[in-house]
N, C-alpha and C positions, 0 to 999 in steps of 0.2 A: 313256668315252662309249659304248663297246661295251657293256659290262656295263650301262651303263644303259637302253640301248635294249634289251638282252634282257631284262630286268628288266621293261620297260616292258610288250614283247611277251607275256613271259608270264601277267602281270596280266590282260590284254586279253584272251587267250585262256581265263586263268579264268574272267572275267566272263559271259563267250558262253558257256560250257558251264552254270553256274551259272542264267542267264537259261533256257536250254533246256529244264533240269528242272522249272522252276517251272510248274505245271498252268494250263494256257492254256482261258480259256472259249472255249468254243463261239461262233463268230461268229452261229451261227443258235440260238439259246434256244427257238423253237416249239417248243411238245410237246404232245401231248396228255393233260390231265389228268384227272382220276375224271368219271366219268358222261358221258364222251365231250365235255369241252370243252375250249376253247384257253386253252394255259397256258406257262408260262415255267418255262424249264429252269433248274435251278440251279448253279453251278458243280460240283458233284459229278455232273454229267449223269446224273443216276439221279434226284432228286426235280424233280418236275414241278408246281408251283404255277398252280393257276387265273389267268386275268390279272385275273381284278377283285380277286386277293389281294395284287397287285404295286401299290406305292407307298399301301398302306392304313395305314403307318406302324406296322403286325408283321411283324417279320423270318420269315419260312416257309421262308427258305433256311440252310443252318449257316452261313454266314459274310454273310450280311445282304446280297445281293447283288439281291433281288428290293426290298431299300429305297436303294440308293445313291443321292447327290444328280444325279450328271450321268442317272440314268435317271428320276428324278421332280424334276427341279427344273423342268419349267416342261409341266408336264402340259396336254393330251395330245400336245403337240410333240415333246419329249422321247422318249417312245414307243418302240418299236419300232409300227411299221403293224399286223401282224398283232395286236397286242393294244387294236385299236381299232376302234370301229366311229361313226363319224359319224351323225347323226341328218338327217332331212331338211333341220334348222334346221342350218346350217351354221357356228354357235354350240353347236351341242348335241353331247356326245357318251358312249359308253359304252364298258365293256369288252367286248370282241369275245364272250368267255364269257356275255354279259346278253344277247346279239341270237338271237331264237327259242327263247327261255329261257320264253314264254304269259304275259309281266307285261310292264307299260306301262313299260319305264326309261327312254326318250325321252320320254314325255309326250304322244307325237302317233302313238305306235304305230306309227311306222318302223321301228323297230327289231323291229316284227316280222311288219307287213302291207308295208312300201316293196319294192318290186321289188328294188331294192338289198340289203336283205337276207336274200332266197333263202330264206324257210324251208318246209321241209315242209308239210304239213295237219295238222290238230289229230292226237297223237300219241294211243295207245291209254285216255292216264289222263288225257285232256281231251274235253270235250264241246261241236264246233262251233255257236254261234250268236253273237248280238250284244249285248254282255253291260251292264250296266246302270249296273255300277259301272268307276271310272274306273281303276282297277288291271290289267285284262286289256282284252283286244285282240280277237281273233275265238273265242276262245276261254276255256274256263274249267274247271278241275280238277274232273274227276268227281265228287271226295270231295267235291262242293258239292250236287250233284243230289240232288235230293228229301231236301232237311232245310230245307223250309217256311220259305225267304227264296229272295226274287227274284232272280235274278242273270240272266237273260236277257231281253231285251222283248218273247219271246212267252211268257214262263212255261215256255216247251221243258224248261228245269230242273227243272223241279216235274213235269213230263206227260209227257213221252216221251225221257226221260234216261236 
């Protein structure tokens, strides 16, 4: 019975060493990915995945961990928080990386005039007005100004763009 409880023991103690080697994720996955948005880290804590690339049903991480079921099985519950951003309709929501992105992904443009969503003023390659078509929000991509189609309701796009 000696023998077999050191037997036992040292089973036990292989286990725990064995479990210790095994490369443990990051309790925190935030990262920030290309062109300065929020992204999820991948078990190799070096690649950094967009979150609107997380649960798109393409693996972006080597060992597929930006598609697991307990992280996308009941979306956007599931989640992690920081790769969410809520829309005003409290039904509605998007990837954290889609909020002050200058396009309508809420459909009511919270996501990118709501208070809640904190963004800057129209960046250098957008041009502030009130724009016509239902895709953008208080602003709209330079490369649109002056190529004779409307996208603003004073013509500002066409005239002093």
């Amino acid at each position: 019975s000696a023998l077999a409880l050191l037997v036992l023991t040292a089973a036990v103690a292989s286990a725990v060493a064995a479990l210790a080697l095994l490369p443990r994720a990051p309790e925190n996955r935030l990262c920030t990915a290309p062109n300065n948005r929020t992204g999820f880290l991948c078990d190799d804590r070096v690649t950094c995945v967009p979150a609107s690339w997380v649960c798109d049903r393409v693996s972006n991480c080597r060992n597929g961990e930006d598609e697991q079921e307990q992280l996308c099985s009941d979306l956007p519950h599931s989640l992690p928080g920081y790769l969410v951003f809520y829309c005003s309709n409290p039904r509605s929501w998007v990837y954290a990386d889609q909020r002050c992105n200058g396009m309508n992904d809420c459909g009511d443009c919270s996501d990118e005039s709501w208070s809640s969503a904190a963004c800057p003023p129209c960046g250098q390659e957008w041009w502030s007005c009130s724009p016509v078509h239902f895709e953008f929000c208080s602003c709209i991509p330079r490369r649109l100004c002056r190529d004779g189609i409307q996208h603003c309701l004073g013509w500002s796009d066409e005239f002093l763009c």
